[in-house]
ROKOL-718423 format. One line per 2 residues: number of its first residue (from 1); their letters; for each residue x, y, z of N, C-alpha, C, O, CB. Coordinates in nm, 3 decimals. Glycine has a CB too. Example, Ala and Ser with C-alpha at 12.3 -4.5 7.8 and 13.67 -1.06 7.14 Angstrom:
<pts>
1> as> 1.319:-0.569:0.780:1.230:-0.450:0.780:1.320:-0.330:0.780:1.424:-0.332:0.846:1.131:-0.447:0.905; 1.285:-0.225:0.708:1.367:-0.106:0.714:1.290:0.003:0.787:1.341:0.114:0.804:1.408:-0.060:0.572
</pts>
This chain:
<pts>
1> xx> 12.726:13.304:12.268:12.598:13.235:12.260:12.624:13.084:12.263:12.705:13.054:12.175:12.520:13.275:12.131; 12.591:12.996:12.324:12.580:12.895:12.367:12.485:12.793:12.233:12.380:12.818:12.173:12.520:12.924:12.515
3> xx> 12.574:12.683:12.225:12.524:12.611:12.074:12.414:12.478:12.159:12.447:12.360:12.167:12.708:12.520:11.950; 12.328:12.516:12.196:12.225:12.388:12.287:12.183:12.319:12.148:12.184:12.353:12.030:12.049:12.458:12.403
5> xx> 12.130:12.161:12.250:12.029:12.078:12.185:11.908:12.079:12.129:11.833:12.117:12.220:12.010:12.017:12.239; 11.848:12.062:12.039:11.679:12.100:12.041:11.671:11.960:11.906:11.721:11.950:11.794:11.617:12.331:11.974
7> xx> 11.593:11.882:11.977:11.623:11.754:11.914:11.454:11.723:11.959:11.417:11.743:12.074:11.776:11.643:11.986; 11.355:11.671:11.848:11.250:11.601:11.885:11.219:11.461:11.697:11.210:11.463:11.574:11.098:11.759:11.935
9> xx> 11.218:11.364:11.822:11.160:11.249:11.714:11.033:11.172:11.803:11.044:11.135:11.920:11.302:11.116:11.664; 10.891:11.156:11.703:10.799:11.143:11.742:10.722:11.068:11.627:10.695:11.112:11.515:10.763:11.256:11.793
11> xx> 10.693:10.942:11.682:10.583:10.891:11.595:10.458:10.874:11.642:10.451:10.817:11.750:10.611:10.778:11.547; 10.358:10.906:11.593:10.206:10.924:11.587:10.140:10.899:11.487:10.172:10.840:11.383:10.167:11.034:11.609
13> xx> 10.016:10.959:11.532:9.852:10.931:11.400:9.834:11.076:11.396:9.816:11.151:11.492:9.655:10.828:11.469; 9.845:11.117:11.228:9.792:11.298:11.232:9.595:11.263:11.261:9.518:11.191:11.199:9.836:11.416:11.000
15> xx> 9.579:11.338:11.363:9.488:11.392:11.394:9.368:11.496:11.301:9.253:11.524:11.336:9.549:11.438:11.479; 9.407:11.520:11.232:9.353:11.622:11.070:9.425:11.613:10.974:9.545:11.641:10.971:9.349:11.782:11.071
17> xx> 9.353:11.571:10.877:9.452:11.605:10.729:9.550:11.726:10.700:9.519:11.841:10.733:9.358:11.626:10.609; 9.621:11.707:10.661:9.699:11.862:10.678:9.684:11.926:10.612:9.628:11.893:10.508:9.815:11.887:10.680
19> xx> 9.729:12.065:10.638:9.673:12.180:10.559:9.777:12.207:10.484:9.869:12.256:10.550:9.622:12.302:10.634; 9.800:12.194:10.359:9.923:12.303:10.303:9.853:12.430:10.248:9.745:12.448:10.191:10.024:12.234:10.166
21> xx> 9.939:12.496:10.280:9.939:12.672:10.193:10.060:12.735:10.117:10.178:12.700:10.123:9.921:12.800:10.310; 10.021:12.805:10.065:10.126:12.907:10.013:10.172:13.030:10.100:10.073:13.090:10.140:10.070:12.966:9.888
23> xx> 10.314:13.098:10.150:10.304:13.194:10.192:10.367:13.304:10.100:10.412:13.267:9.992:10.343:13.179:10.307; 10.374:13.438:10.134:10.381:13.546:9.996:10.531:13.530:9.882:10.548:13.594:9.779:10.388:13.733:10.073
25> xx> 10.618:13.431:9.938:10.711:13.462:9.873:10.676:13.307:9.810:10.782:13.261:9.769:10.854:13.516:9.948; 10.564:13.211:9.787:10.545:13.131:9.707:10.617:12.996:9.804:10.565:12.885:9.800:10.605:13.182:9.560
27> xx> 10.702:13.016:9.862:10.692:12.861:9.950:10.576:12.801:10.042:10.500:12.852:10.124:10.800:12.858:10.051; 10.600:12.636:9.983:10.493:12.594:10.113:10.483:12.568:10.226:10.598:12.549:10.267:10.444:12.521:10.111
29> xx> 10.406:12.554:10.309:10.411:12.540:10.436:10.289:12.413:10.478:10.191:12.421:10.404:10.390:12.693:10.499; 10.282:12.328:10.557:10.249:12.207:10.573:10.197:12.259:10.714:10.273:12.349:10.750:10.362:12.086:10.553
31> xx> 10.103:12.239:10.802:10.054:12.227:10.925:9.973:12.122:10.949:9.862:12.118:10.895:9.997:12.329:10.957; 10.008:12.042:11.017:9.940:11.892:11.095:9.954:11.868:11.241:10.018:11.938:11.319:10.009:11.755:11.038
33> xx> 9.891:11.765:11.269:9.916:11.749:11.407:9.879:11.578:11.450:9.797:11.491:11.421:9.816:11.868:11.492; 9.964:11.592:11.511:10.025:11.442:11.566:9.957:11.368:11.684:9.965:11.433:11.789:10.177:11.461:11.621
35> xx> 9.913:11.291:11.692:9.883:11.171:11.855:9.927:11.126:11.879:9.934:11.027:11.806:9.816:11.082:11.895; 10.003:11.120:11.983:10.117:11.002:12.031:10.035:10.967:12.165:9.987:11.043:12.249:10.309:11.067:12.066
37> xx> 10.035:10.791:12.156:9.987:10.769:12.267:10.107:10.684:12.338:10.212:10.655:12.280:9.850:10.704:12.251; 10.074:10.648:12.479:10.167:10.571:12.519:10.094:10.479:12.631:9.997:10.541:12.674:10.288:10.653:12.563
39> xx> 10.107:10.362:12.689:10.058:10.299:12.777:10.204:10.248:12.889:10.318:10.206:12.871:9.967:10.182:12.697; 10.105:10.289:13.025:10.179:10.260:13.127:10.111:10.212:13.261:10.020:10.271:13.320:10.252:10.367:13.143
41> xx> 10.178:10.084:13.301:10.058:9.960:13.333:9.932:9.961:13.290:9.919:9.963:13.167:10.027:9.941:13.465; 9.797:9.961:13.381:9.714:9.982:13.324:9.675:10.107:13.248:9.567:10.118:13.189:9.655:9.951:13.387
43> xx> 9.769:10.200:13.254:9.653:10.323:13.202:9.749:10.393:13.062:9.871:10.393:13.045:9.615:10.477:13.364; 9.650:10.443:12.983:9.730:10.506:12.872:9.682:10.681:12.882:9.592:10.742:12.940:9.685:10.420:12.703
45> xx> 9.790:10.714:12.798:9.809:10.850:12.775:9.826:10.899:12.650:9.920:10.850:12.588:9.903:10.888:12.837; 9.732:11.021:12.570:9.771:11.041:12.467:9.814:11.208:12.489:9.769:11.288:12.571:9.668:10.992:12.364
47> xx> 9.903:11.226:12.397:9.956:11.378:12.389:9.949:11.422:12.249:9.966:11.347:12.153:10.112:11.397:12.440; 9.919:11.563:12.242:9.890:11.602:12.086:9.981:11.704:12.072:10.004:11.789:12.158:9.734:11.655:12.044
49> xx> 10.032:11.698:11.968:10.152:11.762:11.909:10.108:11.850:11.783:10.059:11.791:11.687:10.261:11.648:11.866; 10.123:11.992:11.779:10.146:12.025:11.641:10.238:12.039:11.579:10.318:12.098:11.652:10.109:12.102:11.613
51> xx> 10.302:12.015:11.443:10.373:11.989:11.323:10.341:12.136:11.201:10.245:12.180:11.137:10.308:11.820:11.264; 10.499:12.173:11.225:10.506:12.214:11.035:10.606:12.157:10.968:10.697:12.106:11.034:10.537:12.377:10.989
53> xx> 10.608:12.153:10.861:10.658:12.157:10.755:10.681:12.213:10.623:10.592:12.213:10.538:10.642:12.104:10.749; 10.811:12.269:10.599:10.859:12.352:10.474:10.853:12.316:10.323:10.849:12.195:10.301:10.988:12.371:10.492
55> xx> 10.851:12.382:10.234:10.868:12.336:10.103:10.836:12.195:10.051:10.724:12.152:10.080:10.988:12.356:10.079; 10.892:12.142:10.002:10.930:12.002:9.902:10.863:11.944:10.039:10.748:11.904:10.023:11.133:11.945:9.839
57> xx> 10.913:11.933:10.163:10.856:11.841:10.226:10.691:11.882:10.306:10.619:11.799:10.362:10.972:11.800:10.321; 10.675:11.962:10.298:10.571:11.963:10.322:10.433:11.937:10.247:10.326:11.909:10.301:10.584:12.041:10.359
59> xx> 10.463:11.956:10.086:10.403:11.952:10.003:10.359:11.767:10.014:10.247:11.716:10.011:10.483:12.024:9.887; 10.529:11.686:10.031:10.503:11.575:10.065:10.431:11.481:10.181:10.425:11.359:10.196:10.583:11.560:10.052
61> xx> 10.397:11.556:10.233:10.320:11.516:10.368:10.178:11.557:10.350:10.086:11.491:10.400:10.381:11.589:10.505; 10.162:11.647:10.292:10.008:11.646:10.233:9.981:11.601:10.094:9.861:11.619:10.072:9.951:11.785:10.233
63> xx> 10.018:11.570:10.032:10.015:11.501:9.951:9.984:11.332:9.988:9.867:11.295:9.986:10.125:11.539:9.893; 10.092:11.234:10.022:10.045:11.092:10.112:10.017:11.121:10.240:10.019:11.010:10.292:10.156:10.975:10.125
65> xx> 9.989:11.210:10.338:9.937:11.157:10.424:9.785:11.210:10.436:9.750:11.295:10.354:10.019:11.170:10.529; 9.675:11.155:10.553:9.564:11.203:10.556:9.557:11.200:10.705:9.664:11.182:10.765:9.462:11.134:10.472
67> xx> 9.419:11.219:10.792:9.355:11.187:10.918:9.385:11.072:10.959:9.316:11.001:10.887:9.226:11.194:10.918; 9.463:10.978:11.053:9.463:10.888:11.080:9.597:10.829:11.021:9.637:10.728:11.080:9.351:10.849:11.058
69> xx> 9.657:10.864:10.936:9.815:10.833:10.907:9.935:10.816:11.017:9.966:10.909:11.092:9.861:10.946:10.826; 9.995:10.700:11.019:10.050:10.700:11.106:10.232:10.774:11.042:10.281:10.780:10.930:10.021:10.547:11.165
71> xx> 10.273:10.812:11.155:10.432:10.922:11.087:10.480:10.933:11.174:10.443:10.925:11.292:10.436:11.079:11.022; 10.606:10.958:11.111:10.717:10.947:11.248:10.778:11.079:11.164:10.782:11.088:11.042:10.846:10.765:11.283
73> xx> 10.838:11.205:11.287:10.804:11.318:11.243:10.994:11.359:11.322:10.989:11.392:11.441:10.618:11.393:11.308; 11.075:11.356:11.288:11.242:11.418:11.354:11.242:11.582:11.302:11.204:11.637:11.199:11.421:11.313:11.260
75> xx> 11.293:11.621:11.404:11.293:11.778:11.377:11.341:11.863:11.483:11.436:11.835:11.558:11.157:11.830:11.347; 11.257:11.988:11.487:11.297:12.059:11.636:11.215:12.111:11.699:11.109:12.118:11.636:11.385:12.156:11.640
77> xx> 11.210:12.172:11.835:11.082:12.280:11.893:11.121:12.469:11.853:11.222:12.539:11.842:11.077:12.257:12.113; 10.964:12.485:11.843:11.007:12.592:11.789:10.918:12.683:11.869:10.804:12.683:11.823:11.001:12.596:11.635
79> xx> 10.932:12.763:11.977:10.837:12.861:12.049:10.789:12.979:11.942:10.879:13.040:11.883:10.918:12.931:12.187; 10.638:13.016:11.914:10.605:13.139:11.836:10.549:13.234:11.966:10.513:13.190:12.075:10.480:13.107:11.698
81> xx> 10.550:13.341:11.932:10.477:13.448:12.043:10.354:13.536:11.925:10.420:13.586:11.834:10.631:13.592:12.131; 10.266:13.551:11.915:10.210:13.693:11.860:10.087:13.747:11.923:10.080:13.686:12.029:10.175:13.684:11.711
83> xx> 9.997:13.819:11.917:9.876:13.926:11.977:9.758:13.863:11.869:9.766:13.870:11.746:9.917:14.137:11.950; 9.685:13.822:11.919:9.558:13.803:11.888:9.475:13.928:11.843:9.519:14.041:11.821:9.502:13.743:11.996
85> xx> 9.346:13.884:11.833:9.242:14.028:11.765:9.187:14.110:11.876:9.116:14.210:11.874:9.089:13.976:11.671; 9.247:14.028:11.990:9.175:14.117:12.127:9.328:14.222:12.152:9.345:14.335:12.198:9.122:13.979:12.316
87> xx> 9.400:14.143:12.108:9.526:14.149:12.191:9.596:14.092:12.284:9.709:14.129:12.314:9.528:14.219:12.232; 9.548:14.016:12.328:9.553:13.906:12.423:9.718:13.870:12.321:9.733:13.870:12.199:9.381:13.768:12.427
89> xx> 9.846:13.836:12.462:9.962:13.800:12.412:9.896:13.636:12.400:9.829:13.586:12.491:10.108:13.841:12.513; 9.932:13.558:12.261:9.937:13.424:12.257:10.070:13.354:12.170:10.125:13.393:12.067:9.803:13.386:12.200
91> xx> 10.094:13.246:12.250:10.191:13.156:12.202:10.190:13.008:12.194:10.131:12.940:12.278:10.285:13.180:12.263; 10.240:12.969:12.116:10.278:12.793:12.075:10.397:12.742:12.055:10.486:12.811:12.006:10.228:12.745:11.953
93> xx> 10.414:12.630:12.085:10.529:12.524:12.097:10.481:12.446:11.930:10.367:12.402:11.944:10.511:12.398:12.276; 10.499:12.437:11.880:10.532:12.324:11.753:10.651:12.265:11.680:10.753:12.322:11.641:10.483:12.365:11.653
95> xx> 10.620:12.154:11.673:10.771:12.048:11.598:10.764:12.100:11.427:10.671:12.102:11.347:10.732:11.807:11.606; 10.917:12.142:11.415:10.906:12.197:11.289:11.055:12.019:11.240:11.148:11.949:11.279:10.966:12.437:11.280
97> xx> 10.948:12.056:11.115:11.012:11.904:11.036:11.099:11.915:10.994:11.091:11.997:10.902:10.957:11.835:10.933; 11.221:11.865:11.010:11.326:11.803:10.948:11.335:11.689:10.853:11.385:11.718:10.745:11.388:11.773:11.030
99> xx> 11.304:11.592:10.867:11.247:11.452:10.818:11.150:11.381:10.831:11.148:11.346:10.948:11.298:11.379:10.838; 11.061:11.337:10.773:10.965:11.249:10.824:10.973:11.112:10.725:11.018:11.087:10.613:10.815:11.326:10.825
101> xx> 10.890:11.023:10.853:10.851:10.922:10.774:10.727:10.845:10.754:10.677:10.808:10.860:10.921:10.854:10.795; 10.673:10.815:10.661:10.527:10.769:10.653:10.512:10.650:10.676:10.576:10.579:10.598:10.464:10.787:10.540
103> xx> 10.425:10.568:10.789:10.496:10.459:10.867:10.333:10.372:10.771:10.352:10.250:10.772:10.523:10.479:11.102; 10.213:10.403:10.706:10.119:10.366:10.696:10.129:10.308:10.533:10.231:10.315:10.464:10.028:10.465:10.746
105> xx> 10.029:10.264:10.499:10.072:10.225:10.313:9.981:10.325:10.286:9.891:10.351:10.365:10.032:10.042:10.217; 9.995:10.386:10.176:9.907:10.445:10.113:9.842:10.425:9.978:9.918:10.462:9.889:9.946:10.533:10.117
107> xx> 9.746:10.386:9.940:9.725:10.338:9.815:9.744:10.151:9.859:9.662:10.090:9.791:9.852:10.421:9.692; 9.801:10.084:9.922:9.806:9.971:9.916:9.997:9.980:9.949:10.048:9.868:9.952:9.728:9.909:9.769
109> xx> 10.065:10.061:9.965:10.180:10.089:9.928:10.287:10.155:10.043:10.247:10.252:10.108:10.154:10.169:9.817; 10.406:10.108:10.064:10.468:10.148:10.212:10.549:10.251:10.142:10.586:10.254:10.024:10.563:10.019:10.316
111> xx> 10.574:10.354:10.259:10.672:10.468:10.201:10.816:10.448:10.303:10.837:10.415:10.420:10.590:10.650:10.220; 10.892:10.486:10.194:11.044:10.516:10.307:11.043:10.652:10.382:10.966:10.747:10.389:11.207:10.526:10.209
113> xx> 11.146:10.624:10.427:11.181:10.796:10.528:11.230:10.870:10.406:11.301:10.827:10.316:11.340:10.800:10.686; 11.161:11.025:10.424:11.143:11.122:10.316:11.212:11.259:10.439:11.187:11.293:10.555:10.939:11.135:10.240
115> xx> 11.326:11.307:10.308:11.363:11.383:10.399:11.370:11.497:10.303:11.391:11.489:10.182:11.483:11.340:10.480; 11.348:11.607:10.378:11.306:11.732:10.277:11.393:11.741:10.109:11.511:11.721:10.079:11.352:11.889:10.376
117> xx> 11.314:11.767:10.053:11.325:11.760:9.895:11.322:11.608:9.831:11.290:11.580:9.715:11.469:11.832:9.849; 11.360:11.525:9.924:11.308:11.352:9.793:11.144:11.347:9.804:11.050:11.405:9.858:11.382:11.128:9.876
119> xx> 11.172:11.248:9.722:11.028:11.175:9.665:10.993:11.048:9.737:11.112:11.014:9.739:11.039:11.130:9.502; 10.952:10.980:9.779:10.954:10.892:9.842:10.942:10.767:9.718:10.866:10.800:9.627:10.852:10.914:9.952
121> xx> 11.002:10.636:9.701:10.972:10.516:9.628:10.840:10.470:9.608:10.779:10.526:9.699:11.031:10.420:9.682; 10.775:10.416:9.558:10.662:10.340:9.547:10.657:10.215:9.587:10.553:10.155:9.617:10.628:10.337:9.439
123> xx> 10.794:10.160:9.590:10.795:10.005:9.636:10.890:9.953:9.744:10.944:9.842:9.753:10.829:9.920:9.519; 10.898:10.065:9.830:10.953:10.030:9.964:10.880:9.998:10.068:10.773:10.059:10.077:11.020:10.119:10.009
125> xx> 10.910:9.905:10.165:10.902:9.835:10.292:10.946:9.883:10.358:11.054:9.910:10.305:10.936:9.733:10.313; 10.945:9.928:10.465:11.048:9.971:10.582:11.028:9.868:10.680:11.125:9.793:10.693:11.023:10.124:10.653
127> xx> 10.929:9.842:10.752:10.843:9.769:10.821:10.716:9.764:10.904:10.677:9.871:10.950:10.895:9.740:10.868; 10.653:9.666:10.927:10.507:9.698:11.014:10.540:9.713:11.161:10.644:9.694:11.224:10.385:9.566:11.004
129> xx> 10.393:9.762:11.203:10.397:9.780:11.343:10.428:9.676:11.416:10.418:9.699:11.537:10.290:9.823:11.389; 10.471:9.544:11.382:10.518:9.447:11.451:10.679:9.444:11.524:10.717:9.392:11.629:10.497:9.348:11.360
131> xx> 10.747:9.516:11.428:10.838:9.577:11.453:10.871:9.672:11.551:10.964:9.673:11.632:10.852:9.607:11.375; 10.805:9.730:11.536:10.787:9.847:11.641:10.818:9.817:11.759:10.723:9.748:11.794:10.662:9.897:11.656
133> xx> 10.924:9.826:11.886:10.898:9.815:12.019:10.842:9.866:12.124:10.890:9.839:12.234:10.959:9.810:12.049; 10.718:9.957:12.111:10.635:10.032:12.169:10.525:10.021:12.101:10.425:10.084:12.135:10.674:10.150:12.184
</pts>
C-alpha cells in the first residue's frame, strides 16, 4: 500500500455557526463550513468547503467561533459514501481538522493556533489581516 499525500490548509469565513454534537460513544464532533474567496484580475471566486472536527478541538471551535469567523483550518480530505432515505447512493468530500486557527478576536480578543486538545490564550496576537498576503 502506497503511503500518499493528503494535505489541505485553508483559511476562510465559517459560513454557519457550527454545530457540535455528541456521538454514542460520548465524543464530540464539530461540523462547519468554510468560504474561501479569492480574486483574480477583475473577477473573484468564492468556494465553500465543509469542515469537521474531533473532540477537545472541536468543542473548541464551537465554542469561539460563530457565522462569519474568520479560520484557518490544516488537516486532510476525507471522501464519505452512504444511501439516503430513497436510496439514492450519496457522497461528500470534507476537510477533517487537524489544527486550526482563529484568525478573528473574539470578545475583543485574538486567539493563537489551537491544535487539538489546547486551550487557546486570552492574550495572544498572532496578527491582522494586514499581514496576510492574499
Amino acid at each position: 500500500m502506497s503511503n500518499d499525500l493528503n494535505r489541505v490548509t485553508i483559511i476562510g469565513r465559517l459560513t454557519r455557526d457550527p454545530e457540535l454534537k455528541q456521538i454514542a460513544s460520548g465524543t464530540a464532533v464539530c461540523n462547519f463550513s468554510i468560504a474561501n474567496g479569492r480574486k483574480f484580475k477583475d473577477k473573484e471566486d468564492t468556494s465553500f468547503f465543509d469542515c469537521i472536527a474531533w473532540g477537545k478541538l472541536g468543542e473548541l471551535v464551537a465554542q469561539y467561533m460563530k457565522k462569519g469567523s474568520k479560520i484557518g483550518v490544516d488537516g486532510r480530505l476525507q471522501q464519505r459514501n452512504w444511501g439516503d432515505k430513497d436510496g439514492k447512493k450519496r457522497s461528500t468530500v470534507e476537510i477533517v481538522a487537524d489544527n486550526v486557527q482563529f484568525l478573528d478576536s473574539v470578545s475583543g480578543q485574538q486567539k493563537e493556533p489551537v491544535a487539538s486538545g489546547q486551550q487557546p490564550p486570552a492574550d495572544f496576537n498572532p496578527f491582522s489581516d494586514d499581514d496576510v498576503p492574499f
